[in-house]
C-alpha positions as CSV (number, residue, x, y, z in Angstrom):
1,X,-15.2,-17.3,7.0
2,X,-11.8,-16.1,6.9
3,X,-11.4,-12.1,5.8
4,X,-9.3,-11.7,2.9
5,X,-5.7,-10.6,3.0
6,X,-5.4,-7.1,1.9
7,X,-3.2,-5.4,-0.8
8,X,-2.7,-1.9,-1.5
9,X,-1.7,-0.6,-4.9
10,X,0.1,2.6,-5.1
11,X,0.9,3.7,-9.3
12,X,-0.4,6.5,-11.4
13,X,-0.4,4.5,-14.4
14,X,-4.5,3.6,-14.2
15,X,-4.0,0.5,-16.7
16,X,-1.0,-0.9,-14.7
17,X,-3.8,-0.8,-11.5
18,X,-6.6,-2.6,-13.2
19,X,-3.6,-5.1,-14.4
20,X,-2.4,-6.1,-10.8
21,X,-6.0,-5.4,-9.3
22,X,-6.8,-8.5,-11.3
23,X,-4.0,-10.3,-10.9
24,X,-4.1,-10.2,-7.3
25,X,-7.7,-10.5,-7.0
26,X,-7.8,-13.6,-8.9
27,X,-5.0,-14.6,-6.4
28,X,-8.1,-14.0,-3.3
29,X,-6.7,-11.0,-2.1
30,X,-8.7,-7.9,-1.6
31,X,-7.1,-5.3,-3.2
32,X,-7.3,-1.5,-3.2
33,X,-5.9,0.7,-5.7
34,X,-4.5,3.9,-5.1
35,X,-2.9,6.5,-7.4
36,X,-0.4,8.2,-4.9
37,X,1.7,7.5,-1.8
38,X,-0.3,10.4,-0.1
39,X,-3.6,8.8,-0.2
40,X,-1.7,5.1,0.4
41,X,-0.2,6.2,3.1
42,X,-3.5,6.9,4.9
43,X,-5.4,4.0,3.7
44,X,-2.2,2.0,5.0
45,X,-2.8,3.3,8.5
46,X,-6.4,2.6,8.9
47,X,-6.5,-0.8,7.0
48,X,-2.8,-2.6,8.3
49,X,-2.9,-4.3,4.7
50,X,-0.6,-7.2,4.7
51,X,0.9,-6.5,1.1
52,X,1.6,-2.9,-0.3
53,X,3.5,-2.6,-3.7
54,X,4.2,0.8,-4.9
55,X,5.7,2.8,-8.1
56,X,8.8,4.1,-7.4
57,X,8.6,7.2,-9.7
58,X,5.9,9.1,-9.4
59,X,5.4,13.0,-9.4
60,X,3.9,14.2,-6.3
61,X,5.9,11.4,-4.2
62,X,8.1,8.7,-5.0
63,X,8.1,5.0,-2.9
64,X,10.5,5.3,-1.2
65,X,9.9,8.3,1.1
66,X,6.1,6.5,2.1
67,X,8.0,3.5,2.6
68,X,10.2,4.9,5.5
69,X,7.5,7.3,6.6
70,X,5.1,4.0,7.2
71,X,8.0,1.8,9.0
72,X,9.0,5.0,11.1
73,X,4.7,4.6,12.0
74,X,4.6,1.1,12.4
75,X,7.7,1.3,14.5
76,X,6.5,3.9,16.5
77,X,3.1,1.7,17.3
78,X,5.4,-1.6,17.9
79,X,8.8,-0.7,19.3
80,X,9.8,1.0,23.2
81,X,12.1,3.7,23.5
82,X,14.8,2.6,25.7
């Protein structure tokens, strides 16, 4: 049997996380919520999930600066330097 795709959910609104951890679950993905980039950020490099969405105002970090920091990583795994 096929592993599910994975999804990781970056918000710190807690009811906005249960909403799209149904959503997508119903949609037979497996889905982990997170509630900030720090933590998503490291569950992103040990799980290579195939869909990440994430809040883009929240107070410790906003998504956009995890966003750049995980390309710049999966760049850095994928891409020669010259």
């Amino acid at each position: 049997m096929d592993a599910k795709p994975i999804a990781v959910i970056v918000d710190d609104s807690k009811p906005f996380l249960m909403y799209l951890s149904i959503l997508l679950n119903r949609m037979n993905l497996e889905v982990l919520p997170v509630n900030n980039a720090a933590e998503a950020l490291e569950i992103a490099r040990v799980t290579r999930p195939h869909l990440i969405t994430m809040d883009m105002m929240m107070p410790e970090m906003d998504g956009l600066k995890p966003f750049v920091q995980s390309v710049l990583i999966r760049c850095s795994l994928t891409c020669r330097s010259s």
